[in-house]
N, CA, C and O atoms as a GROMACS GRO file, in nm:
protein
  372
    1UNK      N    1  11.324  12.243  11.328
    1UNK     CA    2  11.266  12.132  11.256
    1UNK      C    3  11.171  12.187  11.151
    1UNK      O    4  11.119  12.293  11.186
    2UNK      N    5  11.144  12.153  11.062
    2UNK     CA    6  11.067  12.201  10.910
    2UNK      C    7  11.005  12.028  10.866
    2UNK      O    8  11.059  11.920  10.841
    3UNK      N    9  10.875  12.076  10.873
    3UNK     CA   10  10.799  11.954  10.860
    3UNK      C   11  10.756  11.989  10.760
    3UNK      O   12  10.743  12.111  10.746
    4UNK      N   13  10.701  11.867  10.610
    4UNK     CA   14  10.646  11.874  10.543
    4UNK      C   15  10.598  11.723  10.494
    4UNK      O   16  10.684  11.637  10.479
    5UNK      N   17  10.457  11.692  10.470
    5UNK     CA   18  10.426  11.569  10.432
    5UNK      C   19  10.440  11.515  10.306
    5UNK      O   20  10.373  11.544  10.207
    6UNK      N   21  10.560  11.406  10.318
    6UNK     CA   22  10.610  11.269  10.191
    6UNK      C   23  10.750  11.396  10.169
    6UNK      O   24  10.745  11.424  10.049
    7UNK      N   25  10.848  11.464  10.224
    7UNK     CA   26  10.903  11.554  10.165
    7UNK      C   27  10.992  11.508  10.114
    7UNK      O   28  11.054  11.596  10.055
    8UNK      N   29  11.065  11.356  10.097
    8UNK     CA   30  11.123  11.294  10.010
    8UNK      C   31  11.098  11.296   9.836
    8UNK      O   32  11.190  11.305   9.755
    9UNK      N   33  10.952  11.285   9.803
    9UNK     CA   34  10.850  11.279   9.715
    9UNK      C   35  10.857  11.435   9.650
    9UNK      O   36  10.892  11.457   9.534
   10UNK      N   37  10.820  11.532   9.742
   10UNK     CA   38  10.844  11.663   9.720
   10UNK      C   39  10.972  11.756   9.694
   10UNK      O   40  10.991  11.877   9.708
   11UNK      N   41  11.026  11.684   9.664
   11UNK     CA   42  11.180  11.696   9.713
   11UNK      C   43  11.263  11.646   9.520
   11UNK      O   44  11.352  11.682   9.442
   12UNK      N   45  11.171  11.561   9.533
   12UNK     CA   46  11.223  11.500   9.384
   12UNK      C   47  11.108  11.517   9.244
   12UNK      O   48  11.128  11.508   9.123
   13UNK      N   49  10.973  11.547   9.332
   13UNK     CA   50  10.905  11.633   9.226
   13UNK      C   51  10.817  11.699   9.192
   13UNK      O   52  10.742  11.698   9.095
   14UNK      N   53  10.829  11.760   9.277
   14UNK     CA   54  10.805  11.902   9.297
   14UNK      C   55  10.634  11.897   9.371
   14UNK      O   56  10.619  11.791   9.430
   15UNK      N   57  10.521  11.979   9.378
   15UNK     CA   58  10.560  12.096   9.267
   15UNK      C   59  10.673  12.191   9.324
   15UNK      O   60  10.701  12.194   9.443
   16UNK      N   61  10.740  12.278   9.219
   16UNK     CA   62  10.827  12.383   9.208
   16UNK      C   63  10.823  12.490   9.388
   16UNK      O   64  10.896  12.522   9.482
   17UNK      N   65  10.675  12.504   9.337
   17UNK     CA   66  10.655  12.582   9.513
   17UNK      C   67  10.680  12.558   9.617
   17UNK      O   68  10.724  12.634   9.702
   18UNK      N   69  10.644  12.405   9.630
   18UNK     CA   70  10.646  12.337   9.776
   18UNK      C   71  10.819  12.314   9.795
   18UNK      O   72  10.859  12.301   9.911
   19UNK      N   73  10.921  12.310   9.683
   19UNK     CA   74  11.079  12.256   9.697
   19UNK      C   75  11.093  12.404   9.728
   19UNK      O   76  11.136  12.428   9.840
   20UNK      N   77  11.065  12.506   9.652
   20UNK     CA   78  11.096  12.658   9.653
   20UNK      C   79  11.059  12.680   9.890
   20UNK      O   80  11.126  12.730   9.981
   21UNK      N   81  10.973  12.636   9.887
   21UNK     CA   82  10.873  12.672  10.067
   21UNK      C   83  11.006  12.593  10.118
   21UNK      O   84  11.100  12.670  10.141
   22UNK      N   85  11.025  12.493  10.134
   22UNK     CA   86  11.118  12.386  10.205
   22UNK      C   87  11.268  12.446  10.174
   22UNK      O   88  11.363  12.440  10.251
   23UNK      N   89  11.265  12.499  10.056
   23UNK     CA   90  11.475  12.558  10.075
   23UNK      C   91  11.454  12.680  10.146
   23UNK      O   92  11.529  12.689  10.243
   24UNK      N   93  11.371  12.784  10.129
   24UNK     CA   94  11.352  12.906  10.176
   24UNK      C   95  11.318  12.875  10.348
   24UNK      O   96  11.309  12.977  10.416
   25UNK      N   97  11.304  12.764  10.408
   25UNK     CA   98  11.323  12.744  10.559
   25UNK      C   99  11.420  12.693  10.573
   25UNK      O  100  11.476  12.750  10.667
   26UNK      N  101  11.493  12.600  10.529
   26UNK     CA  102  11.583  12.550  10.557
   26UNK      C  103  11.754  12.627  10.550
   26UNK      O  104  11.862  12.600  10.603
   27UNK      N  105  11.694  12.757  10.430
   27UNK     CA  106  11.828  12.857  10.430
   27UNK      C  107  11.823  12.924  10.516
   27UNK      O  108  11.930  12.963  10.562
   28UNK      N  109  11.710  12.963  10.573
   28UNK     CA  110  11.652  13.056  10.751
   28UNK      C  111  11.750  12.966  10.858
   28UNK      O  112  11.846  13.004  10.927
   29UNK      N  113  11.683  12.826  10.842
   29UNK     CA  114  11.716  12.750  10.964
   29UNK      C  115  11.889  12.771  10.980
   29UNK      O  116  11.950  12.792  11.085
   30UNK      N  117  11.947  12.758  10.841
   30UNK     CA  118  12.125  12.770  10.844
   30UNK      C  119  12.183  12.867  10.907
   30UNK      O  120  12.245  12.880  11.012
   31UNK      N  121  12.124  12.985  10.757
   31UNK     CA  122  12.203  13.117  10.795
   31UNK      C  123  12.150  13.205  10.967
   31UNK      O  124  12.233  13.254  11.044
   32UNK      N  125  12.021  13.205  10.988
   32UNK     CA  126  11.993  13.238  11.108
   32UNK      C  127  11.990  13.204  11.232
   32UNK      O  128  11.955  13.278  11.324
   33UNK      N  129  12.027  13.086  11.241
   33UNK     CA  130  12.015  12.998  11.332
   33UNK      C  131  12.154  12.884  11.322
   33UNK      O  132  12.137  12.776  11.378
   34UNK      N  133  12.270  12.906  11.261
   34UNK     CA  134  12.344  12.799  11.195
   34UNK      C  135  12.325  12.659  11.258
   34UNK      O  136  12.406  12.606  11.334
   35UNK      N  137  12.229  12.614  11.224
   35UNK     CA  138  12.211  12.503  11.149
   35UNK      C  139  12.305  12.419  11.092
   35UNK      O  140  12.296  12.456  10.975
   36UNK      N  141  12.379  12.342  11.093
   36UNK     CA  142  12.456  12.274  11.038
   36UNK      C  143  12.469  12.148  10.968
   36UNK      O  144  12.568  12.094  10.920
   37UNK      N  145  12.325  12.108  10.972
   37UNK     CA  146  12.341  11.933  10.981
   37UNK      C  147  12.192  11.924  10.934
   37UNK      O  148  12.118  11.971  11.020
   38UNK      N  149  12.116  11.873  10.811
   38UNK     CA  150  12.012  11.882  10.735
   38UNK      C  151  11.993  11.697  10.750
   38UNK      O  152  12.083  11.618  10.719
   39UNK      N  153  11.874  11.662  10.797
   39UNK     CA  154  11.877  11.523  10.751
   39UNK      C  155  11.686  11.501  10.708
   39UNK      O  156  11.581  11.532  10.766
   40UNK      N  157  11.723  11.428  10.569
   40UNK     CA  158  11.593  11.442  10.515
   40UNK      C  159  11.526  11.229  10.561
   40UNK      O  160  11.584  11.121  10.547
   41UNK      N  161  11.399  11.264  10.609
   41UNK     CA  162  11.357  11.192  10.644
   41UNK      C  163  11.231  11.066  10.577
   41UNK      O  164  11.122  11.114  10.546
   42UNK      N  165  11.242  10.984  10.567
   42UNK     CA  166  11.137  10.905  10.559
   42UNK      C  167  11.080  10.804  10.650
   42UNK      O  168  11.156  10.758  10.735
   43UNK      N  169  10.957  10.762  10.645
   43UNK     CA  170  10.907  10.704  10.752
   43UNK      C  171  10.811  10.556  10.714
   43UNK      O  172  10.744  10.575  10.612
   44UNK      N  173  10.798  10.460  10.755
   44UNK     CA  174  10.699  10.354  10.755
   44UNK      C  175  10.583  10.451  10.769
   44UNK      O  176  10.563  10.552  10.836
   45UNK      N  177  10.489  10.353  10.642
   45UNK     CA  178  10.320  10.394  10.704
   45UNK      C  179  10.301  10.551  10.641
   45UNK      O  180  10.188  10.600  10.633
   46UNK      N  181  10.417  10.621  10.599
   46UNK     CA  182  10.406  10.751  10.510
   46UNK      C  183  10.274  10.780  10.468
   46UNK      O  184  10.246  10.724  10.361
   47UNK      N  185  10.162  10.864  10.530
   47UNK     CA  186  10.042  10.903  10.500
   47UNK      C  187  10.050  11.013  10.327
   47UNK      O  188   9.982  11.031  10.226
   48UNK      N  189  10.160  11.053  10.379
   48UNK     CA  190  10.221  11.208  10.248
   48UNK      C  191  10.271  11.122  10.138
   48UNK      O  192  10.261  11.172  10.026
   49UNK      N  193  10.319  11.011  10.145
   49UNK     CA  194  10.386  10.921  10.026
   49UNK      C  195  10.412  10.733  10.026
   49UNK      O  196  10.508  10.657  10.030
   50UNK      N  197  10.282  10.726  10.019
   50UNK     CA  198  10.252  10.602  10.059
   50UNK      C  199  10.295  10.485   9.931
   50UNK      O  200  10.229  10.418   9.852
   51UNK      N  201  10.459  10.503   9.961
   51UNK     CA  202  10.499  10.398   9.869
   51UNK      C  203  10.579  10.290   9.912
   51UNK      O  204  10.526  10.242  10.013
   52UNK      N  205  10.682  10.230   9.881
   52UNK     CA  206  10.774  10.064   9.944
   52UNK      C  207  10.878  10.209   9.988
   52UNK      O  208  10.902  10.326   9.961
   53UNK      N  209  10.914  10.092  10.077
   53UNK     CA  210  11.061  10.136  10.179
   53UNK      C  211  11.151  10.142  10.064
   53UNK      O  212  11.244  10.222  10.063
   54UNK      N  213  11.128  10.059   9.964
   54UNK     CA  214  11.243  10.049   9.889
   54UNK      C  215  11.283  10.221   9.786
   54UNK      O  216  11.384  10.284   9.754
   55UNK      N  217  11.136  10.234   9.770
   55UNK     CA  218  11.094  10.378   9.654
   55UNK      C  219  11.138  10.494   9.762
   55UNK      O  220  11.221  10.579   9.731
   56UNK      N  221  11.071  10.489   9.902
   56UNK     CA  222  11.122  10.601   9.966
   56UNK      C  223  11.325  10.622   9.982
   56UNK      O  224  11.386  10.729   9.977
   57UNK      N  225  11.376  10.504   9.997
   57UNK     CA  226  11.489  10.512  10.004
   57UNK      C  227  11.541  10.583   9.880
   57UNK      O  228  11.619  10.677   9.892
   58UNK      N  229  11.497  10.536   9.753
   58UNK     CA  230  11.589  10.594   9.598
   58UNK      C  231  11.525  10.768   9.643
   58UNK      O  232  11.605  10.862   9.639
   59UNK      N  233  11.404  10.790   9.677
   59UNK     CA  234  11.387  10.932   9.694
   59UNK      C  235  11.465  11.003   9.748
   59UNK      O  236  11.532  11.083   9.684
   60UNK      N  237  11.474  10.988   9.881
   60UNK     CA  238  11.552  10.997  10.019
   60UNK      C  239  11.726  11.021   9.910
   60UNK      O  240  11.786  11.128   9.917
   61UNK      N  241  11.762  10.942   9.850
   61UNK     CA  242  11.886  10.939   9.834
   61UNK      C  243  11.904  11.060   9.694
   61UNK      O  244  12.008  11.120   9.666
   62UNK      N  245  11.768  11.070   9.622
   62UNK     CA  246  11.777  11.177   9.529
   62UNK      C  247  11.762  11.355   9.601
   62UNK      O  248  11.795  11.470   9.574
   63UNK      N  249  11.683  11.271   9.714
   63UNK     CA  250  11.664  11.424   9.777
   63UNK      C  251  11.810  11.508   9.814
   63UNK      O  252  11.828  11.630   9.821
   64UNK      N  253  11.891  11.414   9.833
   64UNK     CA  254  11.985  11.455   9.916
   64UNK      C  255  12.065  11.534   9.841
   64UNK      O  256  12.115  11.628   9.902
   65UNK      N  257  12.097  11.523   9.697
   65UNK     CA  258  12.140  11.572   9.566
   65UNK      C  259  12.048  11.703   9.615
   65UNK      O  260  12.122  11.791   9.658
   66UNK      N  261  11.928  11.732   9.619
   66UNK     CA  262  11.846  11.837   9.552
   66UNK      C  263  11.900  11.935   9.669
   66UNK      O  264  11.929  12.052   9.644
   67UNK      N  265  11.912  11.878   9.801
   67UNK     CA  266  11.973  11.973   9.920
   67UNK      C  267  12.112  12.013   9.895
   67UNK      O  268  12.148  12.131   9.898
   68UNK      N  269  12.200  11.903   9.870
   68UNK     CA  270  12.322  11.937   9.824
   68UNK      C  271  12.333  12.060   9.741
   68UNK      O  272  12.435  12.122   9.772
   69UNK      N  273  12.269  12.112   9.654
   69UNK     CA  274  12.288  12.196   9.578
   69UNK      C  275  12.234  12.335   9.664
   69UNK      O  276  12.253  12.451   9.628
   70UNK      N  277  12.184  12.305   9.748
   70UNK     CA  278  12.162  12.415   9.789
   70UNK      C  279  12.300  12.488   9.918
   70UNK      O  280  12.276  12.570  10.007
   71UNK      N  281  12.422  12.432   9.889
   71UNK     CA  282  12.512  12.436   9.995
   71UNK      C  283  12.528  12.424  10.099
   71UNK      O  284  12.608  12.495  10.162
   72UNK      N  285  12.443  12.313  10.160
   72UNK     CA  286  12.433  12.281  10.298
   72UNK      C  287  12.571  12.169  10.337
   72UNK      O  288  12.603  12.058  10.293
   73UNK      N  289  12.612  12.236  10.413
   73UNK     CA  290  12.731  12.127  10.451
   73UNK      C  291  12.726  11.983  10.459
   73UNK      O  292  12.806  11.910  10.401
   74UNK      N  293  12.604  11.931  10.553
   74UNK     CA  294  12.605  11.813  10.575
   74UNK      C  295  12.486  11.739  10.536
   74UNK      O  296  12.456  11.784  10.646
   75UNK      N  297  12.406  11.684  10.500
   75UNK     CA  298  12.302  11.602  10.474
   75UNK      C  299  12.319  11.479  10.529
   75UNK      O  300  12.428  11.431  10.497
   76UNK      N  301  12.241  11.396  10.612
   76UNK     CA  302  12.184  11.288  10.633
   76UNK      C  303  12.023  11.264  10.566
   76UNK      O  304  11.928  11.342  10.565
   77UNK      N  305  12.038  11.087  10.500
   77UNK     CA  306  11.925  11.079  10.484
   77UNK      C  307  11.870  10.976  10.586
   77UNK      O  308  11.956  10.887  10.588
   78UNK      N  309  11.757  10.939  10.683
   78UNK     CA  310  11.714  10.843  10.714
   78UNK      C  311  11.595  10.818  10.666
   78UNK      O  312  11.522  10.906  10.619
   79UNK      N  313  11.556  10.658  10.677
   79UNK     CA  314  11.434  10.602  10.709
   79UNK      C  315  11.407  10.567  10.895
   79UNK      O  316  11.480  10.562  10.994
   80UNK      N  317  11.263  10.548  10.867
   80UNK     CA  318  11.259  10.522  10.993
   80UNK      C  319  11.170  10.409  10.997
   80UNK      O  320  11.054  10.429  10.962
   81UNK      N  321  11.206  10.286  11.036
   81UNK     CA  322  11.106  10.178  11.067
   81UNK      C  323  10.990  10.107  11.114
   81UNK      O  324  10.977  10.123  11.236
   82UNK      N  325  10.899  10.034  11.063
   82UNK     CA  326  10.836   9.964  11.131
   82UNK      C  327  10.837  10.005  11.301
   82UNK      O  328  10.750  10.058  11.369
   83UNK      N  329  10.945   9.968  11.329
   83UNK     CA  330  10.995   9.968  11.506
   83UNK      C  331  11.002  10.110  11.544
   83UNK      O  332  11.031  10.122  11.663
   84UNK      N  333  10.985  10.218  11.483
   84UNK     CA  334  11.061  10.359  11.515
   84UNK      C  335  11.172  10.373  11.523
   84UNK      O  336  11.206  10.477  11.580
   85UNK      N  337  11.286  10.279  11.470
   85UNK     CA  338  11.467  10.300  11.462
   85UNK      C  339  11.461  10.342  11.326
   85UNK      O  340  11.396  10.325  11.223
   86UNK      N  341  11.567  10.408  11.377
   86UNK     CA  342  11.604  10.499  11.234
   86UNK      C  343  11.754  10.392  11.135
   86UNK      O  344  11.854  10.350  11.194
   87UNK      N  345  11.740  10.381  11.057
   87UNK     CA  346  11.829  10.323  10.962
   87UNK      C  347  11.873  10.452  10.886
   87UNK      O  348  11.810  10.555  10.862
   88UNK      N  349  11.996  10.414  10.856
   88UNK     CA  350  12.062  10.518  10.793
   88UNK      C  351  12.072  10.499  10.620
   88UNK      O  352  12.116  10.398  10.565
   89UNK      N  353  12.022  10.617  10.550
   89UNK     CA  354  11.994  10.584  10.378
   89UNK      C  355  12.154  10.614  10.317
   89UNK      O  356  12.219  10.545  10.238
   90UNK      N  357  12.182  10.716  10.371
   90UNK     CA  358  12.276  10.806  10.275
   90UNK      C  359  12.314  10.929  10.365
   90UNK      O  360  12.258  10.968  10.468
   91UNK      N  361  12.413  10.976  10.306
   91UNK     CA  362  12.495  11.084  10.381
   91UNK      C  363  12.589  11.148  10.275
   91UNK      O  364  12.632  11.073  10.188
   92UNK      N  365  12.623  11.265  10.274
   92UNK     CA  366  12.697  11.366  10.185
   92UNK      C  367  12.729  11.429  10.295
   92UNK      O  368  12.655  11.448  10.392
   93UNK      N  369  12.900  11.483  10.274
   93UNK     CA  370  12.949  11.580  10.386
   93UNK      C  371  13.007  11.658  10.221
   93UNK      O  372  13.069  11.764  10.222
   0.00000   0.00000   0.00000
């Protein structure tokens, strides 16, 4: 797991370092560990990116582009609700 706070937000802009910190674990997590299955997350109440469900979703769904390029097989994006259920944003295989 690779935690980072609002990483939807960070994900789509930047800064440069923090997207550079987050691929450089996430290529660890693949190649060393194969890893197979990347799902980028957003949450209600987001302390790291305190914007509408609606803004985290277009993120969430741009993020998934920014992972994609990094050749990860699978991407899931979720939100996660009010309730703690996860709704599903987007997906790339």
């Amino acid at each position: 797991m690779i935690t980072e706070p609002g990483p939807d937000k960070v994900l789509t802009s930047g800064p440069i370092e923090l997207i550079e910190a987050i691929k450089s674990k996430v290529l660890i997590s693949v190649k060393a560990h194969g890893s197979n299955t990347v799902v980028i997350a957003g949450h209600y109440d987001c302390a790291g990116n305190p914007v509408s469900k609606e803004e985290h979703c277009e993120e969430i769904k741009k993020s998934i582009k920014v992972i994609q390029s990094w050749n990860i097989p699978i991407i899931v994006g979720v939100w996660v609700n009010e309730q703690w259920k996860i709704e599903i944003v987007d997906g790339i295989e």
